[in-house]
C-alpha positions in Angstrom: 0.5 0.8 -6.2 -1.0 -2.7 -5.6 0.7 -3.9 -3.3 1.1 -0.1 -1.2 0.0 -0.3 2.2 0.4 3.3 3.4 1.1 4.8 7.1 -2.4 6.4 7.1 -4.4 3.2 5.7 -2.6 1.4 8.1 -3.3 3.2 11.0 -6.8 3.0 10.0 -7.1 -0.6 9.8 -5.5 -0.7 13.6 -7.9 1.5 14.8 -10.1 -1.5 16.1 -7.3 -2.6 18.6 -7.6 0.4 20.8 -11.5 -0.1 22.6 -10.5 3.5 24.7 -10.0 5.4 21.3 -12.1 6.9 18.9 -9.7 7.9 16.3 -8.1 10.4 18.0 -4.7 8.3 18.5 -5.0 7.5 14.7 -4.9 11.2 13.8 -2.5 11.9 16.8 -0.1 9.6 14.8 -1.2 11.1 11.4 -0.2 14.3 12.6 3.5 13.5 14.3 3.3 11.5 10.2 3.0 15.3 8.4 5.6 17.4 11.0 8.2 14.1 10.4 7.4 14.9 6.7 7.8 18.4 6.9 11.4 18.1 8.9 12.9 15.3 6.8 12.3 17.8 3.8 14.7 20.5 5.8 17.1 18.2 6.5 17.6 16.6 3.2 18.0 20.4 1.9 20.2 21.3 4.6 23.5 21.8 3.0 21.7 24.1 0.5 20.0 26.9 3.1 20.7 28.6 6.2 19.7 25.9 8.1 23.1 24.6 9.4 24.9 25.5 12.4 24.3 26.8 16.0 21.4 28.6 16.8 23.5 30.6 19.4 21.2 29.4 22.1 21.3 26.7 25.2 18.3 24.1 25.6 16.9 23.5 29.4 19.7 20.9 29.0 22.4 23.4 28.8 22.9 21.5 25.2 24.2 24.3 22.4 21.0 24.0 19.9 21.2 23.8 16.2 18.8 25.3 13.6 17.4 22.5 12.8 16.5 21.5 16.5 14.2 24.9 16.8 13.0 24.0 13.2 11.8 20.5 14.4 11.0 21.6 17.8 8.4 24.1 16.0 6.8 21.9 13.2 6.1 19.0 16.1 4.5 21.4 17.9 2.9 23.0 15.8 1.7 20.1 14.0 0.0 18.4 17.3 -1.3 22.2 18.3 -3.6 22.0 15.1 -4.4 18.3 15.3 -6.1 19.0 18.4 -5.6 15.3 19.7 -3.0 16.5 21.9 -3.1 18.7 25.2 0.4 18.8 26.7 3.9 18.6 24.6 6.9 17.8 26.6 10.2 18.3 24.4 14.0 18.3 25.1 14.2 22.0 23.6 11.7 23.3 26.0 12.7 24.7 29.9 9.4 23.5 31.2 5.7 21.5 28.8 3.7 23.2 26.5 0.1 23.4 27.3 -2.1 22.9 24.1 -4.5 25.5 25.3 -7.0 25.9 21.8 -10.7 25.6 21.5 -9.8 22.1 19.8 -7.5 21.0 22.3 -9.7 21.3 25.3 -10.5 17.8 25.2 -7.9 16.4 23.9 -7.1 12.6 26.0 -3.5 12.8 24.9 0.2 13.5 26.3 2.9 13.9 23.7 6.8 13.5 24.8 9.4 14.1 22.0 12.8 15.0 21.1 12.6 16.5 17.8 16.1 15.6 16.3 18.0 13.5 17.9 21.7 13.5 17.1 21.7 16.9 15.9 25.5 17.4 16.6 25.7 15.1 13.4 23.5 17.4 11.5 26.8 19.2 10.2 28.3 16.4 9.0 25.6 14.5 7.1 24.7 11.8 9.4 21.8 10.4 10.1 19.7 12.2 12.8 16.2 11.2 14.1 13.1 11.7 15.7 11.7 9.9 18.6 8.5 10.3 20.5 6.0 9.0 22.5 2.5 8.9 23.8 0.4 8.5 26.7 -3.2 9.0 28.1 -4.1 11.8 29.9 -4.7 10.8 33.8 -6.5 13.8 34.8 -10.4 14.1 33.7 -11.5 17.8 34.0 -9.5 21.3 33.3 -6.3 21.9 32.4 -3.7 19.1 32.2 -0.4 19.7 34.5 2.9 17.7 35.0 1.4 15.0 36.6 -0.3 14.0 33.3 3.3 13.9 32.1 5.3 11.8 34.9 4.1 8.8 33.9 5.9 5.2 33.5 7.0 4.1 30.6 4.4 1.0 31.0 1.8 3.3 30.9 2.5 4.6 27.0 -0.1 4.0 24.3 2.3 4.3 21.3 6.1 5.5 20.8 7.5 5.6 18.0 11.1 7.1 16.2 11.7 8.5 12.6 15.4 8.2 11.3 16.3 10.4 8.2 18.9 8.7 6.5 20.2 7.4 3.4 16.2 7.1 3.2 13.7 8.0 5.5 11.6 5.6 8.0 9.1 5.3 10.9 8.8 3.3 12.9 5.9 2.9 15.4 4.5 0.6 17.8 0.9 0.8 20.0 1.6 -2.3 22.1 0.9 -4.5 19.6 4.3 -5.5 17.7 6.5 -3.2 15.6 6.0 -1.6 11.9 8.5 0.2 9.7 7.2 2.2 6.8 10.1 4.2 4.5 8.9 7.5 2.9 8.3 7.5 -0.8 9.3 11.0 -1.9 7.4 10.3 -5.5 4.0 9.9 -3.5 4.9 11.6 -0.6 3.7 8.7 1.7 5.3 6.6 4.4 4.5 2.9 2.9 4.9 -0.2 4.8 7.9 -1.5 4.3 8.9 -3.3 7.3 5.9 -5.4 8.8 6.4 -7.0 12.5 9.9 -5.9 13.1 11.4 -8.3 15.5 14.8 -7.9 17.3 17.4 -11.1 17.0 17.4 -12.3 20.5 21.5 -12.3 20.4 23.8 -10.1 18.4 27.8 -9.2 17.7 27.7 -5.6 17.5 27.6 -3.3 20.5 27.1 0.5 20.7 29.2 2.8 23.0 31.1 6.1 22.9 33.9 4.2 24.1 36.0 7.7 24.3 34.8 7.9 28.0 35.6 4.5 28.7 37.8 5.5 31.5 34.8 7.6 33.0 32.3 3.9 33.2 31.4 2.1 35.8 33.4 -1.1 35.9 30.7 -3.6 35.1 30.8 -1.8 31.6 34.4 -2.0 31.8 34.0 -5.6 32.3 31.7 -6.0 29.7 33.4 -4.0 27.1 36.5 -6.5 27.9 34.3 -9.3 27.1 32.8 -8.1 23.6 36.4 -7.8 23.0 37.7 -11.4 23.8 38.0 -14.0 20.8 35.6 -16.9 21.3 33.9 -18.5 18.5 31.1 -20.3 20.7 29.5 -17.0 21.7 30.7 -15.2 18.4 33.2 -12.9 19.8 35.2 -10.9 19.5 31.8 -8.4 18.7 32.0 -5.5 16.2 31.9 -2.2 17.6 29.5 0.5 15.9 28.9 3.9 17.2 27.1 6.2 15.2 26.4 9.1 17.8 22.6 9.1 16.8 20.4 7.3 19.9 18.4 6.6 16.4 20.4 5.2 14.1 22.4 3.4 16.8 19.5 1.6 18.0 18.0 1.0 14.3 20.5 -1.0 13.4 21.0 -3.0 16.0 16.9 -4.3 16.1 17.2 -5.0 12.6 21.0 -6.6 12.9 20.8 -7.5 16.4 23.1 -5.5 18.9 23.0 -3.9 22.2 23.3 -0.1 23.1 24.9 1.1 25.8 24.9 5.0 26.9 25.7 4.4 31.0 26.5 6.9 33.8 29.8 8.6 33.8 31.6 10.6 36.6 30.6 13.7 34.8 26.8 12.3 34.6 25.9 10.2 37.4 22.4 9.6 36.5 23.2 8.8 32.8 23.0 11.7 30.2 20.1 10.5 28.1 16.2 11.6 29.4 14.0 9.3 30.4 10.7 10.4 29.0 11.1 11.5 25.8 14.3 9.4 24.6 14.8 5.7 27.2 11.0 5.1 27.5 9.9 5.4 24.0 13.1 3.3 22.6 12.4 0.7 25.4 8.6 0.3 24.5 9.6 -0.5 20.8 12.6 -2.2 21.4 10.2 -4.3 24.0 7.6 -4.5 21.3 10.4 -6.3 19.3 11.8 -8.9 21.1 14.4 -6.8 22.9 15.1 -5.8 26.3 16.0 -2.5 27.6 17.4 -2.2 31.4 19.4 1.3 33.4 22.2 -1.7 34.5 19.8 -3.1 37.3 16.3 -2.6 36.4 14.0 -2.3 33.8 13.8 1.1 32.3 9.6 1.3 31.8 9.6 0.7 35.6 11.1 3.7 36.3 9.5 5.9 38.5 9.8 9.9 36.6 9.6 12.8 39.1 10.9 15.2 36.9 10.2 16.7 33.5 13.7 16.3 32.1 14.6 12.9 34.3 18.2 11.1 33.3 18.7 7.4 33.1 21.5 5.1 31.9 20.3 3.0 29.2 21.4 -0.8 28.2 19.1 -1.7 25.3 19.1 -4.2 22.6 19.2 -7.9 21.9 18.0 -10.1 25.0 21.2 -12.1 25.7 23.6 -9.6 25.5 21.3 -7.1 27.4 21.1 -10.1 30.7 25.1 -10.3 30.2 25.6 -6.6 30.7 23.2 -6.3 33.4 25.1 -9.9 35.2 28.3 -7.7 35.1 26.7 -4.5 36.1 25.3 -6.4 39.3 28.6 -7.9 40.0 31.1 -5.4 39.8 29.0 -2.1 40.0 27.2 -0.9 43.1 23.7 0.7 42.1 22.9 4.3 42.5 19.6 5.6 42.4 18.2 9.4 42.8 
């Protein structure tokens, strides 16, 4: 155990970055921590309980839900409801936030956006699934906090973070300050440090698309699916293509192998499909954190202005170089469309 640093000691010793907080955000991340613990137990044990399947229900998304979303959705909430760091949860499962309204919450400085398992139409199939959330200040300063506390820009988060349970179990967190991965040690039951100032390769050869709807893209990711595709060993094409189906996993990899992600608009979803607050603007923070750059085609995506709860964006994150290529042949062959 020498050589251990844990998630909680290491939160701890960050504590001194953060002159507006007073340990709160420490135990804020402590709790998300336990609940992270407490899912990644139900879904290595999946297979063996009732846990699989549909739930037989929609989410505000009109997304069927699985067991294991409610499961997730529940402990999260449940965990930052006890914590008492937290006064607002805003989650993909939920129609509208959840106002942390306990004596211990009253106070509490802190916004919490999160989906709860990510991927979870892989849950079925043994694939890895995830967990991604993130954290901002509070704006308002007396009474009950209300959804403008929550429509914040990504620039404005204080941490983010995403767990991935897979073939072992990691978070990984940032508060503005770089990026950390610690793995779960089931024999001690303790996220250690196992990845210290993750950085992102500033180029890559693998990129990250369902490319079943490529008929349905714009053409400047036509374009630039073409060009990951053309043989030329000065820019180390042709690119591999990897395409997990897990936001998480997907975007894992590709900051530890260097990679971009691309999940754009469709006909079918002219906005994009994935949400702004609780999926895009946490994975851009880290993925900024890192070295990476994340972008909607045109802009950058912790610019982006939320008006509502469950806002869709596109999303084009990942390595820098490939990122700036994507976004040259967005601006070229595709015309912007904003809400």
């Amino acid at each position: 155990m020498s050589g251990i640093k844990t998630l909680g000691q290491f939160i701890i010793e960050k504590q001194a970055d953060f002159s507006y907080a007073k340990g709160e955000l420490s135990r804020l991340l402590r709790d998300i921590g336990i609940a992270a613990k407490i899912v990644n137990r139900e879904v290595n044990k999946a297979g063996l309980v009732d846990i699989l399947g549909d739930a037989g229900t929609v989410n505000i998304q009109g997304e069927g839900q699985k067991k294991l979303d409610i499961f997730a959705n529940t402990q999260f909430i449940s965990a930052l409801t006890s914590g008492g760091e937290c006064c607002i949860v805003a989650t993909e499962e939920e129609d509208d936030f959840v106002p942390i309204d306990s004596p211990v919450s009253k106070n509490a400085k802190y916004i919490v956006c999160i989906d709860p398992l990510d991927g979870s139409s892989n849950i079925d199939v043994n694939v890895a699934v995830g967990t991604i959330f993130s954290i901002y200040r509070r704006k308002s300063v007396e009474g009950m906090a209300t959804l403008d506390d929550v429509l914040q820009k990504g620039t404005e988060q204080v941490a983010a973070g995403y767990v991935i349970y897979g073939s072992s179990t990691m978070l990984v967190y940032t508060t503005g300050k770089g990026v950390n991965g610690f793995t779960l040690d089931p024999s001690i039951g303790e996220f250690c440090l196992s990845h210290p100032d993750m950085k992102m390769p500033s180029d890559g050869s693998i990129y990250s698309i369902n490319e079943g709807n490529y008929v349905h893209f714009p053409e400047g990711v036509k374009k630039y699916i073409k060009y990951a595709q053309v043989h030329d060993a000065a820019s180390n094409r042709p690119y591999t293509s990897r395409y997990i189906g897990s936001m998480v996993a997907d975007i894992h990899r590709n900051l530890i192998k260097g990679g971009i992600y691309i999940y754009p608009t469709t006909a079918s979803s002219p906005n994009g499909k994935l949400r702004l607050l609780y999926e895009c603007n946490p994975m851009a923070f880290i993925i900024e954190q890192a070295g990476g750059t994340a972008s909607d085609g045109f802009k950058r995506i912790l610019d982006i202005e939320p008006v509502e709860l469950h806002q869709r964006t596109s999303i084009f994150i990942g390595s820098e170089k490939m990122v700036r290529m994507a976004e040259e042949m967005m601006a070229k062959y595709t015309a912007p469309v904003y809400n």
